[in-house]
N, C-alpha and C positions, 0 to 999 in steps of 0.2 A: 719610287726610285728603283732601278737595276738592283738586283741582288747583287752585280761584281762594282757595282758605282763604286767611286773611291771613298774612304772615311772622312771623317771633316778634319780641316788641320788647319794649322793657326793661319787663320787672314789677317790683313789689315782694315779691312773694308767692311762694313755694317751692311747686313743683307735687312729690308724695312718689309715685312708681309704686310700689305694694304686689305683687309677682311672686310666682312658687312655681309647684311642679307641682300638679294634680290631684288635690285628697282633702288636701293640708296645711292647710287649717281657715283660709285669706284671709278668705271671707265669713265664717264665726265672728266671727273675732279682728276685724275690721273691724266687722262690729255690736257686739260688746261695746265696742270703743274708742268707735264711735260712741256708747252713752249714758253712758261715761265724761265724755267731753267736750260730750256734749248742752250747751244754750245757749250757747256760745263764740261770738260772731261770725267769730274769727281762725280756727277752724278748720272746714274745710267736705268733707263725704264726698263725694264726686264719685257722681251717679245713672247708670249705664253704662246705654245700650238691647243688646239683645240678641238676636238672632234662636232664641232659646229661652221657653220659656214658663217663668215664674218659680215656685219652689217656696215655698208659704209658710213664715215663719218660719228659710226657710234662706238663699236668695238675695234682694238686694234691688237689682231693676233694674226698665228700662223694657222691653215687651215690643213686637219689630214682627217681620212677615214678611218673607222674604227680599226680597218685590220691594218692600217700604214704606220699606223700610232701604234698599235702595241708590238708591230717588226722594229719601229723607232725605238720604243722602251727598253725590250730585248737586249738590241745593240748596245744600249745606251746612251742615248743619246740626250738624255737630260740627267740633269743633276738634283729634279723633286718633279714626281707626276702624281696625280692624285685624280679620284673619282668622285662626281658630282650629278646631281639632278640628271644623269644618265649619261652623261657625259665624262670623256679622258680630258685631263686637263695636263700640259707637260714646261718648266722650265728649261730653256736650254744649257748646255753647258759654256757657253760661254761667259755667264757671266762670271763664275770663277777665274777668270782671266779678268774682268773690269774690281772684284772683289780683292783679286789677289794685289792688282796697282792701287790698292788704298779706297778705291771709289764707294760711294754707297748706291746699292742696287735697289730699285725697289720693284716691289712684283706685288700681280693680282694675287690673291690667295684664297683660298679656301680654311673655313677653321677648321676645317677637319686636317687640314694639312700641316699646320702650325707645331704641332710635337715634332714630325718629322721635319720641319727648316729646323728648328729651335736646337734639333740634334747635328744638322747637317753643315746649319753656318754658326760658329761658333759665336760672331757679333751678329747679332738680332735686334729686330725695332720690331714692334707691331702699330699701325692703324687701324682702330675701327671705325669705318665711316658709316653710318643709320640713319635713321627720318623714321619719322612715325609711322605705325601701317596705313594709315588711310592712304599718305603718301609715295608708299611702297608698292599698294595693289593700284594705284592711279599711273604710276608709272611703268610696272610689267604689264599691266594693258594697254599701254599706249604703243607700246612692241608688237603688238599684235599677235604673238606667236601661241598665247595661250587663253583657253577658257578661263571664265571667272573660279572655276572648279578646282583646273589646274592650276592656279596662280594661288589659292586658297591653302594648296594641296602643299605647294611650293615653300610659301610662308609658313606653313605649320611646321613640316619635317626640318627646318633651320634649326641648325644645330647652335646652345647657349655659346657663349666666346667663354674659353679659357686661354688665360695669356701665359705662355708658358713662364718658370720662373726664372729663365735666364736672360727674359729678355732686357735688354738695358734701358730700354724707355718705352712710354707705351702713351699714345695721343688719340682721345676719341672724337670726333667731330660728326655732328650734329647738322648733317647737310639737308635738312629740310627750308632754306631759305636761299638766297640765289647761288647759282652755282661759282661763282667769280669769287664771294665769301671763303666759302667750303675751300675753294684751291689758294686761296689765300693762306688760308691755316693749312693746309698742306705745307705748300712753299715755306712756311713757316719754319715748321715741324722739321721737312728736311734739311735744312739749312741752317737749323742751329745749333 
């Protein structure tokens, strides 16, 4: 987050961090919930920018370079960015605007990032979505993008979930079985 970002102040709207390790199917289950609940004004999928280039049909984010991303951060122009597997990851600030009309946001998250939303939105959810390892390292290789080495490397440096203590609900789902389940209990989760 900007060092001049603003402090958190009372919303109406419940900001949901969707966590998990690498290869448990977040972007899935997050696009399938998202045309579950497509039209909904109250609920709103937060667009993450990413100092990656987006893959289609699997990832859905904003793409920038590393040096457009932290002139982006600078300004401020998110309201939670955070750093990952070598990578900037950034919330925009709009959803403070969908927060502030009552909506629930929900966003990719990182658990290393979770103190900081947990301070930043004062209504919080957490999701932890996971699948076993096997399942995990069968699926970061099917991406292609990494050696069995690096995907090993990846899996290991995962940081434990701590659920911050303010959060108001916390739902973890078990998506090692078909992906339509998993967004089911999503849809669930945000909707009740």
């Amino acid at each position: 987050m900007s060092p001049d970002a603003p402090p958190a102040i009372c919303r109406t709207g419940c900001f949901v961090a969707v966590v998990g390790p690498s290869g448990a199917g977040k972007d899935t289950l997050l696009r399938l919930a998202g045309r579950a609940l497509a039209g909904r004004d109250d609920v709103v999928f937060a667009r993450r920018t990413v100092t990656r280039e987006a893959v289609v049909d699997v990832e859905d984010h904003d793409v920038l370079d590393p040096e457009a991303f932290e002139a982006a951060e600078r300004a401020g122009a998110f309201c939670l960015s955070w750093r990952a597997h070598g990578l900037a990851y950034g919330i925009p600030h709009e959803v403070d605007v969908a927060l502030d009309a009552g909506a629930t946001v929900i966003a990719n998250l990182s658990r290393r990032a979770l103190a900081e939303a947990a301070s930043r939105f004062p209504r919080f959810a957490v999701v932890e979505i996971s699948a076993p390892k096997a399942v995990l390292v069968a699926r970061i290789a099917a991406r292609g993008r990494e050696s069995p080495e690096e995907i090993e490397a990846r899996l290991t440096r995962a940081v434990a979930l701590e659920v911050p203590a303010t959060a108001e609900r916390f739902c973890r789902i078990d998506n090692d079985g078909s992906p339509d389940d998993g967004a089911a209990r999503l849809v669930a989760f945000l909707t009740s």
